[in-house]
PAZA-194025 format. One record per residue (C-alpha): residue in one letter; x, z, y. Coordinates in steps of 0.05 Angstrom, whole numbers. Example, Ala and Ser with C-alpha at 12.3 -4.5 7.8 and 13.67 -1.06 7.14 Angstrom:
2
<r type="a" x="246" z="156" y="-90"/>
<r type="s" x="273" z="143" y="-21"/>
This chain:
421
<r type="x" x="-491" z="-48" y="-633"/>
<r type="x" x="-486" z="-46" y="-708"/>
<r type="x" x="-543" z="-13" y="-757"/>
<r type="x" x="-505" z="45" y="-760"/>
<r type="x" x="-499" z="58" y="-695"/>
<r type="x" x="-569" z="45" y="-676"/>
<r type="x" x="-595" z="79" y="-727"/>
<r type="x" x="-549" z="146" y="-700"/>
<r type="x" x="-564" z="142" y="-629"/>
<r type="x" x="-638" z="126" y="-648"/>
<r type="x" x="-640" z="184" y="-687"/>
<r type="x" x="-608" z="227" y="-644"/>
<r type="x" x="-649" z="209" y="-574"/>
<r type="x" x="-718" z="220" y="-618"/>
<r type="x" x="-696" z="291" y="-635"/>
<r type="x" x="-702" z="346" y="-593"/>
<r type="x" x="-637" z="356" y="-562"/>
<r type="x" x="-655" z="424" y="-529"/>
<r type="x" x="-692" z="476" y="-575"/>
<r type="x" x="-713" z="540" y="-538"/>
<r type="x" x="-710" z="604" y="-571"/>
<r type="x" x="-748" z="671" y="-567"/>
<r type="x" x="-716" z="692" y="-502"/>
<r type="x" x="-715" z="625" y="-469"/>
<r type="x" x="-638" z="616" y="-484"/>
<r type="x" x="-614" z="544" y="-496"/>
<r type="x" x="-603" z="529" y="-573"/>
<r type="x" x="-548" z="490" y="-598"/>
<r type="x" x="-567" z="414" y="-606"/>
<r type="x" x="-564" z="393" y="-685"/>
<r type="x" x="-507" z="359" y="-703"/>
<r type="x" x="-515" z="286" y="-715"/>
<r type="x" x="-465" z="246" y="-746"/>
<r type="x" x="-467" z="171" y="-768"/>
<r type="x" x="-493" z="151" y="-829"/>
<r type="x" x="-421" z="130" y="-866"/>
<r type="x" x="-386" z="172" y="-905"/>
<r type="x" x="-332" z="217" y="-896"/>
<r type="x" x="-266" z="191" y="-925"/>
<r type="x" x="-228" z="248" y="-971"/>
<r type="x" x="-165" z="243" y="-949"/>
<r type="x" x="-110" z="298" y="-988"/>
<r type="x" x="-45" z="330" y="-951"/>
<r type="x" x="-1" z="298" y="-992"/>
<r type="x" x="-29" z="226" y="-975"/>
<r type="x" x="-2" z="218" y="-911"/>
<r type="x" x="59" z="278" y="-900"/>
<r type="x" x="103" z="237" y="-847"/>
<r type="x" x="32" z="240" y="-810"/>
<r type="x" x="20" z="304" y="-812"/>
<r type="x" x="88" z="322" y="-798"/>
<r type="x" x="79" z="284" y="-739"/>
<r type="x" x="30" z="322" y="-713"/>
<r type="x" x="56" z="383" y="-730"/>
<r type="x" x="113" z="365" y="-684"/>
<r type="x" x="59" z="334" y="-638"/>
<r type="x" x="26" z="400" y="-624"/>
<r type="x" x="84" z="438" y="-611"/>
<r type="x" x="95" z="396" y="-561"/>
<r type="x" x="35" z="397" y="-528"/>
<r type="x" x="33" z="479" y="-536"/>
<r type="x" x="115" z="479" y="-500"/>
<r type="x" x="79" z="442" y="-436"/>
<r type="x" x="19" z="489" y="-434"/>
<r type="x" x="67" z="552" y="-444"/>
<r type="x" x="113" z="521" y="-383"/>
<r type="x" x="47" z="505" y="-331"/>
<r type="x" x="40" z="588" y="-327"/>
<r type="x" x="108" z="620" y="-342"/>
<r type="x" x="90" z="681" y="-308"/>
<r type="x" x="22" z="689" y="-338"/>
<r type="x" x="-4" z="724" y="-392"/>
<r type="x" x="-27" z="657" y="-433"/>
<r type="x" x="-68" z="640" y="-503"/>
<r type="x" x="-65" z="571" y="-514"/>
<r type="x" x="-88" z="535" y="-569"/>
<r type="x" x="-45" z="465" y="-590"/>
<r type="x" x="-86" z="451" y="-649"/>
<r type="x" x="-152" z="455" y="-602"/>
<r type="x" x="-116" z="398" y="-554"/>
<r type="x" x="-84" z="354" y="-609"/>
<r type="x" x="-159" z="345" y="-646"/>
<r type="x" x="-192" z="326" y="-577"/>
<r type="x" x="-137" z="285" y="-551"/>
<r type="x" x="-125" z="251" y="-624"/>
<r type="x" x="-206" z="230" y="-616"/>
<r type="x" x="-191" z="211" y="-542"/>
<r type="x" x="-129" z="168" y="-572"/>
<r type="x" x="-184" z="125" y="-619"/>
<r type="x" x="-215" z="88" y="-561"/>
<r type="x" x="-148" z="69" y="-530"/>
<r type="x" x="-129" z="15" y="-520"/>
<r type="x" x="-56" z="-35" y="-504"/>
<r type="x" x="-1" z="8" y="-454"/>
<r type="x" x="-60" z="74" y="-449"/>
<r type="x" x="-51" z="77" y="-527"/>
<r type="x" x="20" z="64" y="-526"/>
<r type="x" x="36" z="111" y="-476"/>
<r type="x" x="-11" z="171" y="-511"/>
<r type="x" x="30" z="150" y="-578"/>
<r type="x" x="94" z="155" y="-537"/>
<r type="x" x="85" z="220" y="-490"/>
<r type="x" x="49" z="264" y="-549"/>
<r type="x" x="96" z="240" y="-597"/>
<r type="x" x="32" z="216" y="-643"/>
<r type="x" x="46" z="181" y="-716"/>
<r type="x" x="36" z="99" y="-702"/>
<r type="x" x="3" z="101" y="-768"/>
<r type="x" x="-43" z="136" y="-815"/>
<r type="x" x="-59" z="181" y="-752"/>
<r type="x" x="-138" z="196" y="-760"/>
<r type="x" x="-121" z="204" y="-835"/>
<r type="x" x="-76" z="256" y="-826"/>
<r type="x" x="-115" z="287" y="-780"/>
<r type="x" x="-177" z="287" y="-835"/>
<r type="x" x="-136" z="312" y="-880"/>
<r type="x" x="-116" z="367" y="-832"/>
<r type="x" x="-188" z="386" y="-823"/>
<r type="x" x="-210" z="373" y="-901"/>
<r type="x" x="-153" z="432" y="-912"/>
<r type="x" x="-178" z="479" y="-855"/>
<r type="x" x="-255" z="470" y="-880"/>
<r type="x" x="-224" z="514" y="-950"/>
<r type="x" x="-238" z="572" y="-898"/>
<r type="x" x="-283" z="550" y="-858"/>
<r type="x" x="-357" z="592" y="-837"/>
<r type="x" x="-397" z="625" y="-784"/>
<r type="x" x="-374" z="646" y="-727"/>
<r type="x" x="-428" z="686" y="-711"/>
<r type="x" x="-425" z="734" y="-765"/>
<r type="x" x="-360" z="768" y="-747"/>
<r type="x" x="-366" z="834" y="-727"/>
<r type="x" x="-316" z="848" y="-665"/>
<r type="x" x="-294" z="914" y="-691"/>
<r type="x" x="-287" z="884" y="-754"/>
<r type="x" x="-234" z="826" y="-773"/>
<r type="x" x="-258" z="793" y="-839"/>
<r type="x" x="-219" z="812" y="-889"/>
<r type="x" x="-217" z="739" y="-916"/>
<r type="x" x="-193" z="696" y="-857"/>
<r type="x" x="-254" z="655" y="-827"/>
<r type="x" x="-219" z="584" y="-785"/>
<r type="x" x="-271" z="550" y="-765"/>
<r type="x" x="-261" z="482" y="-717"/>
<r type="x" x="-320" z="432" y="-693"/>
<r type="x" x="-308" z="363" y="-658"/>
<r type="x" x="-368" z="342" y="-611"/>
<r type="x" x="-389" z="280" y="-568"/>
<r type="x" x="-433" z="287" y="-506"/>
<r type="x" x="-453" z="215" y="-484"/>
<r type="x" x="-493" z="202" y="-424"/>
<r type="x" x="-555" z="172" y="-460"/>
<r type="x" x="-558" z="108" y="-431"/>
<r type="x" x="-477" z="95" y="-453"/>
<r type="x" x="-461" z="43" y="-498"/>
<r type="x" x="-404" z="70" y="-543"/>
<r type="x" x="-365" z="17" y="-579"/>
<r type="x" x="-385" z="17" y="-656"/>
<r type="x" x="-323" z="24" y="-694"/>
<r type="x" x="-304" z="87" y="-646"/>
<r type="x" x="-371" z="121" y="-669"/>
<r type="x" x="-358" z="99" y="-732"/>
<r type="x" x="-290" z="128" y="-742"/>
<r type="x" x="-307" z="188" y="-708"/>
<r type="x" x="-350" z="197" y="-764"/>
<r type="x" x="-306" z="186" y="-828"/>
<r type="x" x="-250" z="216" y="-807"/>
<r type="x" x="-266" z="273" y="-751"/>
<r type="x" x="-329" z="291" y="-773"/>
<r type="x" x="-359" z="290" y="-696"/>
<r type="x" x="-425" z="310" y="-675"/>
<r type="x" x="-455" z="268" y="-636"/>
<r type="x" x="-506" z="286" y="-574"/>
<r type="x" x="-536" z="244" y="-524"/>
<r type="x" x="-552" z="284" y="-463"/>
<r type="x" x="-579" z="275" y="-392"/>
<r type="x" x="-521" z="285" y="-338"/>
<r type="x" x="-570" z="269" y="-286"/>
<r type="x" x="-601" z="339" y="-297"/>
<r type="x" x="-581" z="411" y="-317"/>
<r type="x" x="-597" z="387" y="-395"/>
<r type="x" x="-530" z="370" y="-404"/>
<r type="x" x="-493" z="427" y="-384"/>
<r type="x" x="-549" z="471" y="-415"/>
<r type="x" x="-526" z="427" y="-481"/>
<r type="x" x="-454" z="437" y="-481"/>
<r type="x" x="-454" z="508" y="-458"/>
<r type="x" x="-506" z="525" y="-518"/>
<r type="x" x="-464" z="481" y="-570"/>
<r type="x" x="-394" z="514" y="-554"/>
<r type="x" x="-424" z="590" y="-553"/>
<r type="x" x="-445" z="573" y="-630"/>
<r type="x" x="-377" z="546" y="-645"/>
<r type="x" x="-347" z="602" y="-616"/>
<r type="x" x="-383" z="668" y="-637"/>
<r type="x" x="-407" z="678" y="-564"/>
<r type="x" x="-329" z="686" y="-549"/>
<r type="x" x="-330" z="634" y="-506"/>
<r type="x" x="-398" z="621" y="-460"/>
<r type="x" x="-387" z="560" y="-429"/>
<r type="x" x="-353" z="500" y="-426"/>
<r type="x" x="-285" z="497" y="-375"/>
<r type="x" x="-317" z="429" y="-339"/>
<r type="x" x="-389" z="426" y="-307"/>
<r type="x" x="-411" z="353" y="-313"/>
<r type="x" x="-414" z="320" y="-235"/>
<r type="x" x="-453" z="263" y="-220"/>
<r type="x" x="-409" z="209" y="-245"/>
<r type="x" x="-392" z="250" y="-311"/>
<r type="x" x="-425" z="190" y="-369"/>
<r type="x" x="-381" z="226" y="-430"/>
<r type="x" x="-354" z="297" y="-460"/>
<r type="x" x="-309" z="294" y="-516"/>
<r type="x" x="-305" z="380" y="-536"/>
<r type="x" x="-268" z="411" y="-586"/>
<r type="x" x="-275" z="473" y="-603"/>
<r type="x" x="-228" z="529" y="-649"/>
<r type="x" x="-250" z="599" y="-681"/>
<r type="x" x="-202" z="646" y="-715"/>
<r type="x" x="-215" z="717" y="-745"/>
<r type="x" x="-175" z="746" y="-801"/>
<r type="x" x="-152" z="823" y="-817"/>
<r type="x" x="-86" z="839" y="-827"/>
<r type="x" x="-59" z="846" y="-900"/>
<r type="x" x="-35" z="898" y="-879"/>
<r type="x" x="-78" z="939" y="-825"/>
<r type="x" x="-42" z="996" y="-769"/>
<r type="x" x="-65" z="1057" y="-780"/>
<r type="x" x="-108" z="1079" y="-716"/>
<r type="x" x="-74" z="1148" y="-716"/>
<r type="x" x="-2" z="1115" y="-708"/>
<r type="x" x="-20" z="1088" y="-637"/>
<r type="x" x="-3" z="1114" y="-575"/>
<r type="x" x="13" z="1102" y="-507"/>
<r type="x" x="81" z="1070" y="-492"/>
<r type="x" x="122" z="1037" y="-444"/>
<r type="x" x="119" z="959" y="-439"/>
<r type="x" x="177" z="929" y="-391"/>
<r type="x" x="153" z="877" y="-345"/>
<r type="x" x="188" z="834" y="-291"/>
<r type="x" x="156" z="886" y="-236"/>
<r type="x" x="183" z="948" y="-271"/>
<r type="x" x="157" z="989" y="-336"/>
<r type="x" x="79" z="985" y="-347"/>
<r type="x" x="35" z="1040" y="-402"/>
<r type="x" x="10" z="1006" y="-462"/>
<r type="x" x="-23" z="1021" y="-525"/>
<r type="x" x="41" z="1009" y="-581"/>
<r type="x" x="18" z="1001" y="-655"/>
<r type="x" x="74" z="1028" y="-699"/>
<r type="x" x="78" z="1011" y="-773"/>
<r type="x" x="129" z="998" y="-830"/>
<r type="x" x="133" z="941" y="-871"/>
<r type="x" x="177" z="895" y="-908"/>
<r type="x" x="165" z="818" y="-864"/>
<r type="x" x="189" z="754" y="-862"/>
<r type="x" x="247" z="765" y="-813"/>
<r type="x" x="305" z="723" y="-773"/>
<r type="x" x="347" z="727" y="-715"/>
<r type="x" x="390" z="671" y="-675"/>
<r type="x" x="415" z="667" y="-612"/>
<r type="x" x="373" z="709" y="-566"/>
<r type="x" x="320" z="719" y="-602"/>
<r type="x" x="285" z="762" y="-666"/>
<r type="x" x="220" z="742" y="-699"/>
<r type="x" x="177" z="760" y="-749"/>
<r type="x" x="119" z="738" y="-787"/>
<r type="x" x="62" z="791" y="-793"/>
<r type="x" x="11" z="763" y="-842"/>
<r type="x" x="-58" z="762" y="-853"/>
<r type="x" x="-95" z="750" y="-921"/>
<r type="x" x="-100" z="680" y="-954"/>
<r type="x" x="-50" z="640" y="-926"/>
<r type="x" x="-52" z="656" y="-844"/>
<r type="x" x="4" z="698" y="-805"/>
<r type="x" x="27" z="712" y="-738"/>
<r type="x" x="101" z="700" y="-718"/>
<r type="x" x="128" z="742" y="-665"/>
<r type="x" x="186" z="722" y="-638"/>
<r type="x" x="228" z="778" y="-597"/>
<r type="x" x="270" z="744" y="-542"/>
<r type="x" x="334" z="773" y="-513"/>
<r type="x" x="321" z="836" y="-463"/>
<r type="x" x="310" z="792" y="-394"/>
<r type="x" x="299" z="727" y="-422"/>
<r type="x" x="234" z="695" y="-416"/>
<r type="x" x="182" z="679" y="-476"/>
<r type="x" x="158" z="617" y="-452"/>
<r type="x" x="208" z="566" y="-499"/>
<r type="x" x="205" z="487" y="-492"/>
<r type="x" x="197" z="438" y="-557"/>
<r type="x" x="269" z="440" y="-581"/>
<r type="x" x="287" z="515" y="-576"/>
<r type="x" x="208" z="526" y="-605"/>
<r type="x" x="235" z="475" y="-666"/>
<r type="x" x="294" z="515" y="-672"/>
<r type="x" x="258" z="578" y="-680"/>
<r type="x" x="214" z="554" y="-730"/>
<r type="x" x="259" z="523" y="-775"/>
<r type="x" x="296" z="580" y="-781"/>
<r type="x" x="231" z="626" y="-788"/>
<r type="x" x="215" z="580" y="-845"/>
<r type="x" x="273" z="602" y="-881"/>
<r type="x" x="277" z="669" y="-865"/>
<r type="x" x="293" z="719" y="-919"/>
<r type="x" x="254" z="788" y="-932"/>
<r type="x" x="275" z="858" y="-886"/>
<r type="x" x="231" z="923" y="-883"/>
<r type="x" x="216" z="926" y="-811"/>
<r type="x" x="195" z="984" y="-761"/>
<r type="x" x="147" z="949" y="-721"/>
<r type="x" x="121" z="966" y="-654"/>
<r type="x" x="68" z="920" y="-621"/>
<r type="x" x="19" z="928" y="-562"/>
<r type="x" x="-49" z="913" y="-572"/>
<r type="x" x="-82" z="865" y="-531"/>
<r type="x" x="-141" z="822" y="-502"/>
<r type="x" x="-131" z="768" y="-466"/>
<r type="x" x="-171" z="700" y="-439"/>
<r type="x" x="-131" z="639" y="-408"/>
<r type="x" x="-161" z="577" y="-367"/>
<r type="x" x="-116" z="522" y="-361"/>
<r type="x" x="-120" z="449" y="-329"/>
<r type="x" x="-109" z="410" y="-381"/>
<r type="x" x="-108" z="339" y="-343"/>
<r type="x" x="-47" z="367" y="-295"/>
<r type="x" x="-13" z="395" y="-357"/>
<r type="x" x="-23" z="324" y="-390"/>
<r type="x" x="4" z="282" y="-336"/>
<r type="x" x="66" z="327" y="-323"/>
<r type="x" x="84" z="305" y="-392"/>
<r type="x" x="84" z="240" y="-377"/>
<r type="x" x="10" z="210" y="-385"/>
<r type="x" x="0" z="178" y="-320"/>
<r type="x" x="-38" z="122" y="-342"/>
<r type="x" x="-78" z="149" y="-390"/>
<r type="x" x="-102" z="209" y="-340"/>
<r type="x" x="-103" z="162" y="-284"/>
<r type="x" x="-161" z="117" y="-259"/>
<r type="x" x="-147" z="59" y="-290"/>
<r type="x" x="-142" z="74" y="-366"/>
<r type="x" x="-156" z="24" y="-418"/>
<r type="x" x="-208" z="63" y="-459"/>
<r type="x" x="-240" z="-2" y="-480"/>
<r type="x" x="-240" z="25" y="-558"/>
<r type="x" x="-300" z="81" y="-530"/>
<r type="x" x="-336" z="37" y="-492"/>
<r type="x" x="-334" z="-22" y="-443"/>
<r type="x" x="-361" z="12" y="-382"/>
<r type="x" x="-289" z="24" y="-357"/>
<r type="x" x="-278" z="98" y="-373"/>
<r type="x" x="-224" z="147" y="-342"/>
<r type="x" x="-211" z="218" y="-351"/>
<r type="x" x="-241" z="254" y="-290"/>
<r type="x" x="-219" z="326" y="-320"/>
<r type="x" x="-187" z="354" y="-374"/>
<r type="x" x="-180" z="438" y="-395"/>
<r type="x" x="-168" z="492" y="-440"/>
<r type="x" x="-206" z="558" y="-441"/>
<r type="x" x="-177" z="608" y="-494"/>
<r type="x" x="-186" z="684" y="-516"/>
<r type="x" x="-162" z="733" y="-565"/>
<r type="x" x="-167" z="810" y="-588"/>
<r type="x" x="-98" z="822" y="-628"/>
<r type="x" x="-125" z="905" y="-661"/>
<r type="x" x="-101" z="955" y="-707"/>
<r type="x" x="-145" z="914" y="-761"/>
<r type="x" x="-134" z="845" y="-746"/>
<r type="x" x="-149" z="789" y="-692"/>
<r type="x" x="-205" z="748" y="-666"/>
<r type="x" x="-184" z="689" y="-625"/>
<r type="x" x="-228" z="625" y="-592"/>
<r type="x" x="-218" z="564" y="-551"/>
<r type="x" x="-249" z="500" y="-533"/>
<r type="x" x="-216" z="430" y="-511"/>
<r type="x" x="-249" z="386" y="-469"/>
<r type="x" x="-240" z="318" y="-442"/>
<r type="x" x="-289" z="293" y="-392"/>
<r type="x" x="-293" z="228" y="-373"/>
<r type="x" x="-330" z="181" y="-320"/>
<r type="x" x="-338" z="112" y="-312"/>
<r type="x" x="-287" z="86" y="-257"/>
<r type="x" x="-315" z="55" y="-196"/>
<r type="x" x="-246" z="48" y="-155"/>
<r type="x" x="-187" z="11" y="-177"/>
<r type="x" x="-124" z="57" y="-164"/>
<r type="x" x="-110" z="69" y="-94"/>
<r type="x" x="-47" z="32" y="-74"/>
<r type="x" x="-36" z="74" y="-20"/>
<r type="x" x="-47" z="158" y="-6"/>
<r type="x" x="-60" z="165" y="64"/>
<r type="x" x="-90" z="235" y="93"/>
<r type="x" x="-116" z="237" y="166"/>
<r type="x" x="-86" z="316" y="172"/>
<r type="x" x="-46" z="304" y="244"/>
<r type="x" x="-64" z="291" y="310"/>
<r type="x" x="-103" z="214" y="307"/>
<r type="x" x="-131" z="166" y="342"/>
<r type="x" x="-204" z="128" y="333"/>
<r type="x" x="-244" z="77" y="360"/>
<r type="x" x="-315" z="54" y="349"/>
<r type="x" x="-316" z="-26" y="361"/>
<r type="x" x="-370" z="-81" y="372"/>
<r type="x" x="-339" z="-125" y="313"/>
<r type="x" x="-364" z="-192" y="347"/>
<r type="x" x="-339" z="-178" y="418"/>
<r type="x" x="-278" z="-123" y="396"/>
<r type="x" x="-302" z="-83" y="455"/>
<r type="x" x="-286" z="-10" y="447"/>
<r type="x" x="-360" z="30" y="452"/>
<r type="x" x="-320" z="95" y="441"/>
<r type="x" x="-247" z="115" y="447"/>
<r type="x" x="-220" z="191" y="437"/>
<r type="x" x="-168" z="227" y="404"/>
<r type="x" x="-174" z="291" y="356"/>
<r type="x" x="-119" z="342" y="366"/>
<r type="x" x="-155" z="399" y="332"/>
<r type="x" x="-215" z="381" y="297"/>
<r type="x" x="-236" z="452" y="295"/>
<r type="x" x="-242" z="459" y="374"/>
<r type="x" x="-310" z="432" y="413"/>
């Protein structure tokens, strides 16, 4: 390992990865980072990047919108691309080319842009904890944190921790997967990142569990312009299964607004540079679009021209789990979600993703909208080369129980219905 390495992990396993507080509750572990400094990297640097990924999370948001069609979902693409962009830094040969492929990630400049992407998002960044539920901040608070849970005894490569560092800003905490610490760590870490929003991470370590890679996303902002409390009232909300009661938030306003084929939208801001775009599809047409009708939609929302607007909205609360690793290799990541990776860049104890998920909420009010998530990628260290064959012992079957030196058969038998005595 390099000085800066050792001097990181050295640092971090003499510190006290657990605190406990007054009531006993797990604290957050201190973020520890290593000692190089963080590049400053501008928008304008690297804009083919960043429009890259741009069009990179969009992508990944159309394939978590299509795993649950029929589900009320909040997903969060910006949540996935930061965790799997930090995933993408230790691969290696076809697993890298295939992630740059699949995700549609820029061959170059890549963890620039994404710096620059989080340099821009720390303008609003701040605590979490000191939103009041009831009460949106009237100045938006965004607030993302990027976190690495190494078994303490794994060797990560140097110029992965190193990179982590100057471009993701990561947080880096050695834990114990052996015991409950671990868990205790992760859960504690992503309730502080969240606002308490989100209690737990979507993946419990298991015994061969040697690295988390977590990212986590906080939104809260007020609307620039709030409903008035006194203008909502129960409504009807058509659903596939017939016409459902809702409570409808009515308000006038003049809004970004366009229509194409099948669809309306509007963009309903909030202060300081944050909105939400609604997008109205025809009457029995699904919501759920893919990446080129989503592309469509947007480009055309980006140029849409100025309409006063009756607006009626439900309110609503909402929290979504989602398998991220099943989402991942629909899209075409087999190798890179299968057991025989080439994570190399991380570390060379053979690493493969053994789960990856989504958990997301948010509260959309009369006065604004609070809104979590956390990504995270949770990898083992592979101890099977990929089966070449799937075979499942789920019919009628026949066994034997031989001698090996003689062949002689000490039992023979049949099971029919191996729930029968």
């Amino acid at each position: 390992m390099s000085s800066i390495a050792r001097r990181l992990l050295a640092s971090v396993l003499a510190a006290e990865v657990l605190a406990l507080t007054g009531c006993g509750t797990p604290a957050a572990p201190q973020q520890r980072i290593a000692d190089v400094q963080r590049q400053s990297v501008a928008l304008t640097d690297h804009p083919d990047a960043i429009a890259a990924l741009r069009k990179s999370s969009y992508r990944i948001g159309a394939s978590m919108l299509a795993a649950a069609p029929d589900r009320n979902q909040v997903t969060s693409p910006v949540s996935a691309l930061a965790a799997l962009a930090m995933l993408r830094v230790g691969a290696r040969t076809t697993t890298a080319a295939e992630m740059d492929s699949v995700l549609g990630l820029p061959t170059e400049h890549r963890d620039e842009a994404m710096n620059a992407l989080l340099t821009d998002w720390k303008l609003h960044d701040g605590d979490p904890g000191t939103v009041d539920d009831e009460e949106s901040p009237a100045d938006p608070l965004f607030h993302l944190a990027n976190g690495l849970f190494p078994a303490e005894d794994l060797v990560l490569e140097d110029a992965f921790l190193e990179l982590l560092a100057e471009q993701y800003g990561s947080g880096v905490y050695p834990v114990d997967y052996a015991g409950e610490g671990a868990l205790d760590a992760m859960n504690a870490w992503v309730n502080q990142h969240t606002g308490g929003r989100i209690e737990e991470v979507p993946i419990e370590p298991t015994e061969l569990t040697r690295l988390n890679i977590i990212n986590t996303v906080y939104f809260a902002a007020a609307w620039a312009d709030p409903f008035d409390p006194t203008n909502t009232s129960p409504g009807l909300f058509a659903t596939d299964g017939g016409n459902v009661e809702a409570p409808l938030m009515h308000t006038v306003l003049p809004l970004s607004y366009a229509e194409g084929d099948g669809w309306q939208g509007i963009d309903l801001p909030y202060n300081n540079g944050f909105s939400m775009r609604l997008i109205l599809p025809a009457a029995g047409s699904s919501p759920v679009l893919d990446e080129t009708a989503l592309a469509e939609v947007n480009a055309m929302m980006d140029g849409a021209g100025e309409a006063l607007v009756a607006l009626t909205v439900p309110s609503w609360d909402h929290t979504y789990d989602l398998d991220l690793k099943e989402v991942l290799t629909t899209m075409g990541l087999e190798e890179a979600m299968g057991m025989t990776p080439d994570f190399s860049g991380i570390s060379a104890d053979g690493l493969y993703v053994e789960g990856a998920a989504q958990s997301a909420n948010i509260t959309v009010a009369e006065k604004g909208t609070i809104a979590a998530a956390v990504t995270q990628i949770s990898m083992a260290e592979s101890g099977f080369a990929e089966p070449d064959i799937e075979l499942a012992f789920d019919r009628p079957f026949l066994y034997q129980i031989l001698h090996e030196d003689t062949g002689l058969p000490l039992f023979l038998g049949t099971v029919l219905d191996p729930s029968q005595g």
